[in-house]
C-alpha positions in Angstrom: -17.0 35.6 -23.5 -14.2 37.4 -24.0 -11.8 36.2 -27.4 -8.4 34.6 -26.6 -5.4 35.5 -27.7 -3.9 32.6 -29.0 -2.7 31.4 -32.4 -2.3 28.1 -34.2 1.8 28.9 -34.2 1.7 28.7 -30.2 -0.6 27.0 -27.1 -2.7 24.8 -29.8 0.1 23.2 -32.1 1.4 22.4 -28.5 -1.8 20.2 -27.4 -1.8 19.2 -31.1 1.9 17.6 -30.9 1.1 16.3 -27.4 -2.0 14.8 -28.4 -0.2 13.0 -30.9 2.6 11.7 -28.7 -0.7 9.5 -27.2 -0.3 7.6 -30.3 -3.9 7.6 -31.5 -5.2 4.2 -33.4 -5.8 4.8 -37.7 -9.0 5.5 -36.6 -9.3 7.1 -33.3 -12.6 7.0 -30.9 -15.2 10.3 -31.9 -15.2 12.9 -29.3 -17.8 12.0 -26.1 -21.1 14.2 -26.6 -21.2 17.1 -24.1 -21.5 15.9 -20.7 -19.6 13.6 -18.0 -18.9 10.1 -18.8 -19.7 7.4 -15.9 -16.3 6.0 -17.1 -14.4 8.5 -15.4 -12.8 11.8 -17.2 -10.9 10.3 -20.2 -13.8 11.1 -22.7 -14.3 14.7 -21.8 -10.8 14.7 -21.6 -10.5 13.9 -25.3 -12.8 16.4 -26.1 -11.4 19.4 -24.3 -8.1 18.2 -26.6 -10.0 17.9 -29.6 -11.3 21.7 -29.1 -8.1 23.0 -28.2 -6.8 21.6 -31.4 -9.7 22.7 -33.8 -9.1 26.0 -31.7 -12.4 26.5 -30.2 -11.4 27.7 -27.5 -14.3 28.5 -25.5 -16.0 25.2 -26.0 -12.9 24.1 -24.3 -12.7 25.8 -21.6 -16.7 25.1 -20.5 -15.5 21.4 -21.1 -13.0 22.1 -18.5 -15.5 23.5 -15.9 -17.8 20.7 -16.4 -14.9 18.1 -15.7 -13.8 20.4 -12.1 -17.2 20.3 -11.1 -17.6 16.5 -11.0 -13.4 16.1 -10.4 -12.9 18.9 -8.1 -9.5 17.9 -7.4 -8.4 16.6 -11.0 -4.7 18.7 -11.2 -4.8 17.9 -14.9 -7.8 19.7 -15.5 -6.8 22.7 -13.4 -4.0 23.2 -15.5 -5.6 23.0 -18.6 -8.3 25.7 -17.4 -5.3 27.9 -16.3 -3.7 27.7 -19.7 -7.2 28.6 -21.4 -7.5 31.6 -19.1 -4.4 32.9 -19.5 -4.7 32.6 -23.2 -7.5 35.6 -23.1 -4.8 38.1 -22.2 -1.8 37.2 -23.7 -0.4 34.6 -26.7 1.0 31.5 -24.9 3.1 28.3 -26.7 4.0 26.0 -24.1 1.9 23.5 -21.7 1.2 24.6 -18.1 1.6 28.3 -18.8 -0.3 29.0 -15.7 1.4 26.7 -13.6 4.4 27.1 -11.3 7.0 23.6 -10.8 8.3 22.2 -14.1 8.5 19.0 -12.1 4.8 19.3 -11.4 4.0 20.3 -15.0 5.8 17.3 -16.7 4.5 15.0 -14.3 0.6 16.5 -15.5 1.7 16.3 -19.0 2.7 12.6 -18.8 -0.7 12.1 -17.3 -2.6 13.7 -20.2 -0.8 11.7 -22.2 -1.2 8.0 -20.8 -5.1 9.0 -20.2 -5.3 10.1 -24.2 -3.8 7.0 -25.1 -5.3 4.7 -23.3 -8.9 6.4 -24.6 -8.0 5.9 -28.3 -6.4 2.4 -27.9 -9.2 0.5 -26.1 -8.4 -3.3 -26.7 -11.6 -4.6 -28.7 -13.3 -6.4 -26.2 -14.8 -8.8 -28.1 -12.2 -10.3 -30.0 -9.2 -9.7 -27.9 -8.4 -11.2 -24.4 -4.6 -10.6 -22.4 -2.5 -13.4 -23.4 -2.1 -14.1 -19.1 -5.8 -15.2 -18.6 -5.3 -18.6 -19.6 -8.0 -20.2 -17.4 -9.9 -18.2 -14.4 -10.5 -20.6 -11.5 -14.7 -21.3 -10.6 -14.1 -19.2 -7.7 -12.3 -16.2 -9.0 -15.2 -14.0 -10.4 -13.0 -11.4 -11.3 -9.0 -10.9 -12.6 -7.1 -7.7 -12.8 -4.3 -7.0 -15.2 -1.9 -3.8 -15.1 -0.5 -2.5 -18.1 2.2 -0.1 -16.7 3.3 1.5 -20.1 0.2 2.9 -20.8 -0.5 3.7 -17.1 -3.8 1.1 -16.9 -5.6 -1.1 -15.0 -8.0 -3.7 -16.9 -11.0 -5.4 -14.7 -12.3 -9.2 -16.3 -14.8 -10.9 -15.3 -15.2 -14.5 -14.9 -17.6 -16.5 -17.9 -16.9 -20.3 -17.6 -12.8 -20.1 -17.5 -13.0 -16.9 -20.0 -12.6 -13.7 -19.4 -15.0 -11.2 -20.1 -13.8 -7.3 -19.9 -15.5 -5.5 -17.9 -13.6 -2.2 -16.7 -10.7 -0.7 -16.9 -8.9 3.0 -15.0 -6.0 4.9 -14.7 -3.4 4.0 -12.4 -0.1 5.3 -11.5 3.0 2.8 -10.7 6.5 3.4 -9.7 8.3 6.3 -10.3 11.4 4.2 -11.0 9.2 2.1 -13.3 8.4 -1.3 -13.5 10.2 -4.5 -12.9 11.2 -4.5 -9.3 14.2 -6.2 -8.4 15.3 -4.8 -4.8 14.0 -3.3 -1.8 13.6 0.5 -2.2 14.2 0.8 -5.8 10.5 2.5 -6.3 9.7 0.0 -9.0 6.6 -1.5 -9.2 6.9 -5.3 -10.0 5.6 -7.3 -13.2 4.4 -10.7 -12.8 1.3 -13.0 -11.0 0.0 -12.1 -7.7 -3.1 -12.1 -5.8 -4.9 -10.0 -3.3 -3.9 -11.1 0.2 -6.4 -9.0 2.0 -7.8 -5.6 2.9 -6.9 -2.5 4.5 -10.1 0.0 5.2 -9.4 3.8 5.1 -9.7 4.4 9.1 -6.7 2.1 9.4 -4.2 4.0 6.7 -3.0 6.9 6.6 -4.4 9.8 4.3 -1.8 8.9 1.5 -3.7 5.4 0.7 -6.8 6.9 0.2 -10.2 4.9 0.8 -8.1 1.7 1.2 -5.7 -0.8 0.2 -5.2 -4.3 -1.6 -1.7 -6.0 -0.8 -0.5 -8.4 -3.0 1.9 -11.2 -2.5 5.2 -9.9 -3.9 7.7 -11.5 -3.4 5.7 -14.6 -5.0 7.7 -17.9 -5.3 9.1 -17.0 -8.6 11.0 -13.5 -6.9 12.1 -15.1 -3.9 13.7 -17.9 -6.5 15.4 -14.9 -8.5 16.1 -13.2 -5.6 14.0 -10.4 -5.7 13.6 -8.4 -2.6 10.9 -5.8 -0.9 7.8 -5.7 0.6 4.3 -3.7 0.9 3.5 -3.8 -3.0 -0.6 -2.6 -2.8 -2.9 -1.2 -4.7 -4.6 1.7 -3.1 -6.0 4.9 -3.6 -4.5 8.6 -3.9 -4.8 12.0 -0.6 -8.0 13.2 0.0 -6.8 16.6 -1.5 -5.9 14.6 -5.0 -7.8 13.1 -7.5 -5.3 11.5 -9.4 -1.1 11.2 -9.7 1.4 11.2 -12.6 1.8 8.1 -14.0 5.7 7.6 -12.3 4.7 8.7 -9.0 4.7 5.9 -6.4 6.9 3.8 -4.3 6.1 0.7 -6.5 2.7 0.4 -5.6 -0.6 0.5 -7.9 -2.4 3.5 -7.4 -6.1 4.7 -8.5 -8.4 7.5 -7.6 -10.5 7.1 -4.8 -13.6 6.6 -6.9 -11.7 4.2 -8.9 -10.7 2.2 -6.4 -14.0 2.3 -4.4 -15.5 0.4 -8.0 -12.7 -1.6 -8.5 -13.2 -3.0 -4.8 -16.5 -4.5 -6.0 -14.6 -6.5 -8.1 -12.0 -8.0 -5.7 -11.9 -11.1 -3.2 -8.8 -11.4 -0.9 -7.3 -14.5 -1.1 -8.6 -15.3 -4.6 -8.5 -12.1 -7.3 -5.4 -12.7 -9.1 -3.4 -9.2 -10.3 -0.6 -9.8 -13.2 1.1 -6.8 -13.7 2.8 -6.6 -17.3 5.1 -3.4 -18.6 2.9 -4.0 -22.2 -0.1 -6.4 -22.6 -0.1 -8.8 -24.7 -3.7 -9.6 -26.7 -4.7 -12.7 -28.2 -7.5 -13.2 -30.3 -9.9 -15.8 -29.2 -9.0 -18.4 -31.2 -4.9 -18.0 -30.0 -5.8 -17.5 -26.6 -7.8 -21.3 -27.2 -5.1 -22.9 -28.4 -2.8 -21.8 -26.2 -4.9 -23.0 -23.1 -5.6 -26.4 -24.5 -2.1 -27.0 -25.0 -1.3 -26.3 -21.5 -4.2 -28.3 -19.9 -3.5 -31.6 -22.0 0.1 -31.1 -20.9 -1.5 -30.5 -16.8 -3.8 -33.9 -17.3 -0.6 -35.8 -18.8 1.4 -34.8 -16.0 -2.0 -35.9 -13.5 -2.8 -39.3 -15.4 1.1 -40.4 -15.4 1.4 -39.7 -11.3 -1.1 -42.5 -10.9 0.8 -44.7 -12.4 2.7 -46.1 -9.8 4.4 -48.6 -11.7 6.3 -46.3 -14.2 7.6 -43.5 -12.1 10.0 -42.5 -14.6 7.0 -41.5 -16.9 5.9 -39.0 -13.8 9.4 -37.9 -13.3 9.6 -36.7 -17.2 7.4 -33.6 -16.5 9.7 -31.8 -14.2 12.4 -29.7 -15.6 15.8 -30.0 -14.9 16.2 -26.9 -13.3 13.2 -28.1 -11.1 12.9 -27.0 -7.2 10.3 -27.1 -5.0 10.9 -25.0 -1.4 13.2 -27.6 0.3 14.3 -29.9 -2.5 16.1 -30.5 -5.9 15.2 -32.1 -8.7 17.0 -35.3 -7.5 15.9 -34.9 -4.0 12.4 -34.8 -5.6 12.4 -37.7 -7.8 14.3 -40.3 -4.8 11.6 -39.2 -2.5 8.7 -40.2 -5.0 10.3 -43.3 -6.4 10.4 -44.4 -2.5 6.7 -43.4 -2.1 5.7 -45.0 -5.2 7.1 -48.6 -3.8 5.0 -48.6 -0.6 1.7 -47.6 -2.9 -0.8 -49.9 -4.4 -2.6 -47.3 -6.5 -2.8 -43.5 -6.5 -5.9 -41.5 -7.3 -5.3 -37.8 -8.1 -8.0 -35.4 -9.2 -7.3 -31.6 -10.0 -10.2 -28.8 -8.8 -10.5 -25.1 -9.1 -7.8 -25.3 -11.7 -6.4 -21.5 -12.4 -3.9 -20.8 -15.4 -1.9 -17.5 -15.3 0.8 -16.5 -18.4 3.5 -14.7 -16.0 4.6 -11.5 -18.0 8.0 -10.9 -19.7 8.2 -14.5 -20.2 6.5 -16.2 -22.2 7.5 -19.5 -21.2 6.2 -19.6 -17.6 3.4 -20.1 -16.5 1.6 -20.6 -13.2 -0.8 -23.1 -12.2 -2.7 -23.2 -9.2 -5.6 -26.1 -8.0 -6.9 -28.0 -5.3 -5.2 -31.4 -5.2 -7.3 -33.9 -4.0 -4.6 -37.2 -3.5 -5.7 -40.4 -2.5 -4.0 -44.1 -2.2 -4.4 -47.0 -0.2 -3.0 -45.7 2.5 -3.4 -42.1 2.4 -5.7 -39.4 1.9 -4.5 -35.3 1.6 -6.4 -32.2 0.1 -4.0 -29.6 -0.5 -3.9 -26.4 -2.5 -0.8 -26.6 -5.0 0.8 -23.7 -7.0 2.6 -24.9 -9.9 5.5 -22.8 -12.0 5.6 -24.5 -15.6 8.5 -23.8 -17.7 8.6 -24.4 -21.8 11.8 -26.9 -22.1 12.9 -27.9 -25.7 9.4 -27.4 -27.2 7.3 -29.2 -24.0 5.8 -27.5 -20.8 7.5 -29.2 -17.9 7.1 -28.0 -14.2 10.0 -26.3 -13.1 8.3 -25.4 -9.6 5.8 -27.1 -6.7 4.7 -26.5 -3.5 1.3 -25.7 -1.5 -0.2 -22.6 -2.4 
């Protein structure tokens, strides 16, 4: 092969100041052995960096062929192998030599970057769970959680209540950022939500990719702030794209095809709950325990007290003062069950499918969402309830309710 040009003053102290703007762990992960990971193209990725930087240039580059043949339509990569190929003929000292848009450029740099550091900060799986998975319902099998700052999406699977991880890709978010407030701002918005349903390819258009996933934003808690917009999904990228820059949507979740094609394994509409956080927070397992258990003696307090028809006040004492439900006040609330509490002899109230979700940015909401199974002597109702609770002077108090 013929030698390249290039020095340790130009093209490879770029990569090596880029690679460290990924923000490698004390002790980052060892380059993949040669070949493709199953994972997708963040471990090859690493290496082709890692050669660049050691500046074996060659080894590189056949990195970079091996990646296009599997990801023929990975821009990142093409940009890399242009810079490699240009730097046989002539010294080069800048990222996306060979390329034409700056816009284009910076947009494939930010990518290199987000995938680098999400490769060398992998959670540790074992001892770390996100702080939002307080309790998986029996009949969600799998949760999703989106870290936007570092441009991933994180797949858990569903072991008695606890998450296990089980996946995670690259994803792209809104090129605003995150934390939508209005319609049309191109932010992609943080908090709980669910998959509503889904959209097959045949039926989109070729900017969705192999399909789509909405989600219900606004949820109860941005209607209640006022948040506006609609069509929040997560889908795939063009046919002629394997992948965008990590600001690069209208506020939607975005993966490649393949991605998303896996991802869909993982994912029942009506149930898979999506919490989308700027930064994830990680608890070890014994915080994440502790946490949980607090809330669900809090949940069963709340339960045990609304059978007790005889002390309404008691049942009363777990909503919040800024409590609303969808058509009433707190005091609209409490006179309507002190009046059904009078014309009951008993109440029976059992909780199923009980799901527990931390909402991000704040950590004192949470929301809870179960099958309520309500019975007294003179009525029977089954009705699934979502619950907001609130942390009020030290105690979790409910500072929403209404059917789910």
């Amino acid at each position: 092969m013929k030698g390249m040009t290039i020095g340790r003053n130009g093209f490879v102290r770029m990569i090596a100041t880029l690679a460290a703007a990924a923000l490698p762990l004390a002790a980052a992960a060892a380059p993949a052995p040669l070949g493709i990971s199953d994972s997708g193209p963040d471990a090859s990725l690493e290496y082709v960096f890692t050669e660049i930087e050691a500046n074996r240039l060659e080894r590189a580059l056949q990195r970079t062929d091996e990646l296009l043949h599997v990801y023929p339509n990975f821009r990142l990569a093409h940009l890399i192998k242009g810079d490699l190929l240009l730097a046989r003929s002539k010294p080069i000292s800048t990222f996306g030599n060979a390329s034409a848009p700056a816009e284009r450029v910076n947009g494939l740099r930010d990518e290199a970057i987000a995938r680098l550091r999400a490769y060398r900060e992998r959670p540790a799986a074992t001892r770390h769970i996100p702080r939002y998975l307080l309790q998986m319902g029996p009949d969600q099998r799998f949760a999703v959680v989106v870290d936007t700052k570092r441009a991933r999406l994180y797949v858990y699977a569903n072991e008695g209540g606890k998450p296990r991880f089980v996946a995670d890709y690259y994803i792209s978010h809104g090129k605003a950022g995150a934390d939508k407030r209005v319609e049309g701002d191109n932010k992609t918005p943080l908090g709980v939500y669910e998959v509503t349903s889904f959209i097959e390819q045949a039926k989109l258009p070729d900017l969705y990719g192999s399909g789509a996933f909405p989600i219900n934003y606004p949820n109860e808690w941005d209607r209640r702030l006022g948040r506006t917009g609609h069509g929040i999904w997560l889908h795939g990228t063009p046919s002629d794209t394997y992948a965008r820059p990590p600001l690069s949507s209208e506020g939607c979740v975005t993966l490649a095809n393949q991605d998303f094609l896996k991802l869909s394994n993982f994912v029942q509409p009506g149930l898979t709950p999506v919490i989308i956080s700027n930064e994830i927070e990680w608890l070890s397992l014994d915080d994440w325990q502790t946490e949980r258990r607090n809330l669900q003696l809090a949940i069963e307090d709340w339960r045990r007290d609304w059978e007790k028809t005889a002390d309404v006040s008691r049942y009363l004492s777990h909503y919040s003062k800024d409590f609303r439900s969808d058509t009433q006040n707190l005091a609209e609330w409490s006179e309507q069950k002190r009046k059904i509490a009078r014309s009951r002899q008993w109440i029976k109230v059992r909780l199923d499918k009980l799901s527990m979700f931390r909402n991000p940015g704040r950590d004192d909401i949470v929301v809870v969402t179960f099958e309520q199974d309500y019975r007294s002597d003179d009525l029977s109702d089954r009705v699934r309830k979502r619950q907001y609770w609130l942390k009020e002077d030290g105690r979790w108090k409910i500072v929403y309710e209404g059917k789910a």
